[in-house]
Steps between C-alpha positions, in 0.01 A plus 500: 500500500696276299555178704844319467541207346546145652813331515582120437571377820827318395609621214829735619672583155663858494325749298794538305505097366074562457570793258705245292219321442269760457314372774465833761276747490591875558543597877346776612629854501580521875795343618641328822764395745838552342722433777759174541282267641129712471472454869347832602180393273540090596700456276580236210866381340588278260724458194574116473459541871298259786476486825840244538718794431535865452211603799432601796248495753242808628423578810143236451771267380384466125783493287618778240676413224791762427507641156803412357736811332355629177202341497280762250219688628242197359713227680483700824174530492462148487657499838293747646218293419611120630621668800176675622343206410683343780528818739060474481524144554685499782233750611253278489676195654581314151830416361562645109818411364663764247617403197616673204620340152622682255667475163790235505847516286323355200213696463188310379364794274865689410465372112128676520576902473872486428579734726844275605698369160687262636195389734242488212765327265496219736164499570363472116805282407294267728177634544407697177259771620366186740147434322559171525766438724314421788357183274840389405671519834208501730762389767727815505446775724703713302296424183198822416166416646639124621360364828686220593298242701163636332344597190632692255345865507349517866613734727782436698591557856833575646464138650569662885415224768484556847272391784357822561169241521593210550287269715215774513169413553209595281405801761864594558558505064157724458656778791857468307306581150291757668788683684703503190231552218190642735197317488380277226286736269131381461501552080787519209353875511584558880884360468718767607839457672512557901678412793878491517491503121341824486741605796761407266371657225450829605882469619585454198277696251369817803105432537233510193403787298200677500316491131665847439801450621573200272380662249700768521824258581335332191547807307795609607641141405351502145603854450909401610457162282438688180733790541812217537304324197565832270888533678559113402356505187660830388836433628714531186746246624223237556330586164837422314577185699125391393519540187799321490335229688210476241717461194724219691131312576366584131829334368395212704164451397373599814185708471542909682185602556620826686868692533340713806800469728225408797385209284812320386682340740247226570284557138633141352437369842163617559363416126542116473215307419519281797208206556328559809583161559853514480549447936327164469669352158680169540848538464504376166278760330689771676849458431528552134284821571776595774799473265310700284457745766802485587715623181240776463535619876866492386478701218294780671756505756804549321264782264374679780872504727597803399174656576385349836834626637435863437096414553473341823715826702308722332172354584594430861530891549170517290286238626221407260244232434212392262465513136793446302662440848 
């Protein structure tokens, strides 16, 4: 049996603002909830939502956030998840307080994939493919990677704060952790999500796969992925607009190292020679490397407009992922 994974107790970003990052994992094949506020299963909402506004209470008197209109199927999923957090919490006498963020106006990672023009043309005006942004304005929350009131490069958290334990003693925090988490695994090896987080995330996700099963999901998955490869990448449309995308870059000086329609919208992005160091430079080394970065994030992005805007429908009806993705 495959166990689920834990989750971060307070980190409550929307799956759809993790993907931007490239930070999720894949969920699993069986899906949850779906209804307005995911109530029937506990239930989670979110969506820039918190507990001052858009909720209500259950019949245990956790609150539900309500999932705002046209959240996508990601985003209410995120929902579904904070809010049987807080339904199990209830449960077991605790107060959780949903929260979901997701993306603002002026999305961190729009200048990354492109997908948006006029969002990625303000992004890399700024931000360049933000390598080093997050060195130069290590203050702006809007800036790639940036964690204002931290270090450059570390994770960051949504920055919640309620008082869900405040004034807890050391007995009361250990049955909080354990009623949220389950108990405190004896090894690394042992770790395995439980409690309400495992509550939650068979609400959202249906419960783990056997070894066969995922394998066959597994199958089934790799099997889909390279069938909308060949229906990307032989799209005669997208194999114009590629080319046409190549020669712009070659005309540029800009290295094309593939004109696979799969592996051109982000192929300038993705082949920088960035220093692995380039989160913790001083302001001062990274700046002249950002206005660099900048002019060629530019350049790809007026080469590649044509294309992304025929590539980016297609691929949404033909989902695919890994090389030359």
């Amino acid at each position: 049996m495959n166990a689920h994974k834990s989750m971060p107790k307070r980190v409550r970003v929307s799956v759809a603002t993790a993907l931007a990052i490239g930070l999720l994992p894949v969920l699993a094949a069986c899906g949850g909830s779906s209804d307005k506020t995911g109530a029937s299963s506990g239930s989670v909402a979110g969506g820039g939502a918190n507990a001052a506004n858009d909720s209500t209470t259950n019949a245990d008197g956790a609150v539900q956030l309500t999932v705002p209109d046209g959240a996508d199927a990601e985003t209410k999923k995120t929902y579904i998840q904070q809010n049987t957090l807080a339904a199990c919490m209830k449960k077991q006498g605790f107060t959780y307080t949903p929260h979901v963020v997701t993306a603002s106006g002026d999305d961190s990672f729009a200048g990354l994939d492109a997908e948006d023009y006029a969002a990625a043309k303000k992004s890399r005006e700024k931000y360049g493919f933000g390598n080093y942004a997050a060195a130069v304005y290590p203050d702006d929350p809007n800036a790639p990677f940036s964690n204002p009131g931290g270090k450059a490069g570390e994770k960051r958290t949504d920055g919640v704060a309620d008082d869900d334990e405040k004034g807890f003693t050391p007995a009361q925090q250990k049955a909080y952790q354990e009623a949220l988490a389950g108990p405190q695994a004896k090894s690394k090896a042992d770790e395995k999500i439980g409690g309400c987080e495992l509550k939650a995330s068979i609400a959202v996700n249906g419960h783990a796969l056997s070894a066969a099963e995922e394998k066959k999901a597994e199958n089934a998955k790799a099997e889909a992925n390279r069938a909308n490869g060949l229906e990307l990448n032989g799209d005669a449309q997208l194999v114009q607009l590629a080319q046409g995308y190549a020669t712009c870059l070659k005309a540029q000086g800009i290295p094309v190292s593939t004109t696979q329609p799969t592996g051109m919208s982000d192929m300038v992005r993705m082949e920088q020679n960035v220093p692995e160091n380039h989160f913790s430079m001083s302001k001062a080394e990274a700046l002249p490397l950002l206005t660099k970065e900048i002019d060629l994030s530019l350049k790809d992005l007026e080469c590649g407009k044509k294309f992304r805007a025929a590539y980016f429908p297609k691929e949404k009806a033909h989902p695919y992922y890994g090389d030359n993705a």
